[in-house]
C-alpha positions as a printed Julia matrix, in Angstrom:
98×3 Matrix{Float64}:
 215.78  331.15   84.34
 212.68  332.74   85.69
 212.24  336.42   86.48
 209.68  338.56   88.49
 208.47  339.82   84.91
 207.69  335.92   84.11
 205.7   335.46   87.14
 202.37  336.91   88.02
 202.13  339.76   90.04
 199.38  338.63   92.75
 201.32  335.35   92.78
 205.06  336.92   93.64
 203.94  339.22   96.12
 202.11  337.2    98.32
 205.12  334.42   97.96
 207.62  336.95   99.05
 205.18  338.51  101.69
 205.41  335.23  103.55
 209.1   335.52  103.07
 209.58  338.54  104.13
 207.35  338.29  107.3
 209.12  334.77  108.48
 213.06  335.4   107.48
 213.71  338.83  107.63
 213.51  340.73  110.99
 214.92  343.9   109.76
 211.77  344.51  108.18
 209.6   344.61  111.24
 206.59  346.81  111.11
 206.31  349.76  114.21
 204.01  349.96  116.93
 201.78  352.55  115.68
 201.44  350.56  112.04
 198.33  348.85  113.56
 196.12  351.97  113.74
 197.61  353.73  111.0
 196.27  354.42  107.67
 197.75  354.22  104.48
 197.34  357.39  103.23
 195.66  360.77  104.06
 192.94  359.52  101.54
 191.88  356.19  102.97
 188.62  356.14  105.55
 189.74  353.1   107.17
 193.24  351.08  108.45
 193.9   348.0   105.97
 191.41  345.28  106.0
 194.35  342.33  106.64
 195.91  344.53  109.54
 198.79  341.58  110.21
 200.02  341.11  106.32
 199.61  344.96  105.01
 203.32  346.19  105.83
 204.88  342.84  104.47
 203.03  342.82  101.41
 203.39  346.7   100.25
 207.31  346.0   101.57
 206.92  342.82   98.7
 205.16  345.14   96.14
 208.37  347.95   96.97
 210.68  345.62   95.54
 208.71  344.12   92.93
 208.25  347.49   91.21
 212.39  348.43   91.97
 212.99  344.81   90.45
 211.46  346.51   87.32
 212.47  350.1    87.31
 214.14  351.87   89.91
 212.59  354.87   91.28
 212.68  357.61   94.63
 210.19  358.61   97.12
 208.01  360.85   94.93
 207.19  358.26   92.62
 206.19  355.37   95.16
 203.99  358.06   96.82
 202.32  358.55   93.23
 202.17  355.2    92.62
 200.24  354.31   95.97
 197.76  357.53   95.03
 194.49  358.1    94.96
 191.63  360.14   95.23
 190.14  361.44   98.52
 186.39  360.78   98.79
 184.79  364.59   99.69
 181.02  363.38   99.49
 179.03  365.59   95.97
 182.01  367.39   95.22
 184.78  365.83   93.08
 187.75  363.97   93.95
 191.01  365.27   93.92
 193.8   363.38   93.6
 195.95  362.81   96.47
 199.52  361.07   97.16
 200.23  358.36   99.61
 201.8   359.48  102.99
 206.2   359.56  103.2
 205.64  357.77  106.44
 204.27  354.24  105.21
């Protein structure tokens, strides 16, 4: 039998993307999701503004399919560091909204 761990990840999560997008209407993404960024760090909204919600949805349950975690760790798992010009980066956690 084949698991998530067998297949690769770019591979699953654009497979169950698709899925996602075209069988399951619960996970519909909001109005304001289109103008939104990802996180306070980000300059810009998602380069494939249509896909982005059903694919980090796809990437949620990859990572639960392999360990289970809460909110704090998703939000350090989608971190990164904000961009302040010559002074360093700090790093920065994703947003609790998206």
């Amino acid at each position: 039998m084949i698991t998530a761990d067998m297949v690769p990840p770019n591979l699953l999560i654009d497979k169950l993307a698709n899925y996602i997008k075209e069988n399951v209407k619960e996970v519909q993404p909001p109005e304001w999701a289109f103008f939104a960024k990802t996180a306070s760090y980000k300059e810009r909204v998602p380069d494939d503004l249509e896909n982005w919600w059903y694919v980090r949805a796809a990437s949620l349950l990859r990572k639960l399919y392999k360990e289970a975690f809460g909110i704090s760790t998703s939000r350090t798992i989608y971190s990164g560091l904000k961009r302040r010009g010559t002074k360093p980066p700090p790093h920065c956690k994703s947003s609790w909204s998206c």
